[in-house]
N, C-alpha and C positions, 0 to 999 in steps of 0.2 A: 405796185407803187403805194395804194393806200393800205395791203393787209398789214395787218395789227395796228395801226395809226388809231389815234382816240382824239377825231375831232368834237369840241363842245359847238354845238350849233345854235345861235342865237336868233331868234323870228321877229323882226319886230313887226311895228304895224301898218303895214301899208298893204296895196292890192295885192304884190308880188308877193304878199307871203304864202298864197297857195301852191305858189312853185318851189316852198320848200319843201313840201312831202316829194314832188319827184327829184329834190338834188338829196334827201335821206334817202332813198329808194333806190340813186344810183352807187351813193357814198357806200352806201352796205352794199351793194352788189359790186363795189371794186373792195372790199376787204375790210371797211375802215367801220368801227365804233363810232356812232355818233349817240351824244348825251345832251338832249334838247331843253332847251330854256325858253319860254313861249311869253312873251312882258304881253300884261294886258291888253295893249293896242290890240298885241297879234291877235288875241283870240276873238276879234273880230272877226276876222276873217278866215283862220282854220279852227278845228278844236282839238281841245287836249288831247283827247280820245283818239283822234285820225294821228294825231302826232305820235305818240306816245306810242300806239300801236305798230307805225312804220318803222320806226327806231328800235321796236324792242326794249326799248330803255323806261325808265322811268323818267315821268315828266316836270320839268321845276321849273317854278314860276312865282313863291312867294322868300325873298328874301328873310323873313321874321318868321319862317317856320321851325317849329321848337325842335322836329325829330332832327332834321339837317340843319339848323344853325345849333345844336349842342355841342358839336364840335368845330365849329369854323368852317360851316360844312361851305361857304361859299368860295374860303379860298382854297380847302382840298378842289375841288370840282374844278376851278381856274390856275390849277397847278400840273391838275392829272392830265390835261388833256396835251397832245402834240402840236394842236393848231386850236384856233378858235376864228368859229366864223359868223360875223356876223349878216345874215340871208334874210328879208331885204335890210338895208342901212338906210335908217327911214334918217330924215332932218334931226328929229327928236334924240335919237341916240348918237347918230353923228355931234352933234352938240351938246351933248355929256359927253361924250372922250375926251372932245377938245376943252371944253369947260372944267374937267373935272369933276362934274357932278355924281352921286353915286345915291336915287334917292329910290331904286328899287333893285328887285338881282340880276338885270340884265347888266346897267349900270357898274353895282358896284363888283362884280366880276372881269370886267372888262379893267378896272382900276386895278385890282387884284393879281391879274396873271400875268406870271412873266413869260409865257408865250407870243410864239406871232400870232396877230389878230387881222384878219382878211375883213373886212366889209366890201358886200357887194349891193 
């Protein structure tokens, strides 16, 4: 069900976000590519380094980065993916979807993709 699937996996910042290294850790062990976005909050509570490594992937976290924003690099990333999820869905992000708002790259990727978008 998830091989080949390219979920984008969003952390934001609440306690639950240490349970996202075990939903990347299941997500790739059913098939599926996850390409992790870690917004400031989260790295309170997990790090890069723990994240990046479960995933395999490379980790993003600043929107106004010159190597990936040279190309638009935030809406390829919220394009490529087949789902995007956001693990936990603190208040803070839940109220930038609904608002609109788009003031770092958790945000304005979520603006960006015309995928479905899961918060949990």
């Amino acid at each position: 069900m998830l091989a080949g699937k390219h979920i984008l996996l969003i952390i934001g910042g609440g306690i639950a976000a240490f349970k996202s290294l075990d939903l990347i850790r299941r997500l790739r062990e059913g098939g599926a590519t996850v390409t992790p976005v870690l917004t400031r909050a989260g790295e309170e509570f997990v790090t890069p380094l723990s994240v990046s490594a479960l995933a395999g992937q490379k980790l993003y976290r600043d929107l106004f980065d010159l190597g990936d924003e040279a190309e638009m690099g935030h809406i390829q990333l919220s394009r490529v993916a087949d789902l995007v999820v956001v693990a936990p869905a603190t208040a803070d992000l839940m109220a930038k979807m609904a608002g609109g708002l788009a003031n770092d790259l958790a945000s304005t990727l979520l603006l960006a993709t015309d995928k479905p978008v899961m918060i949990v």
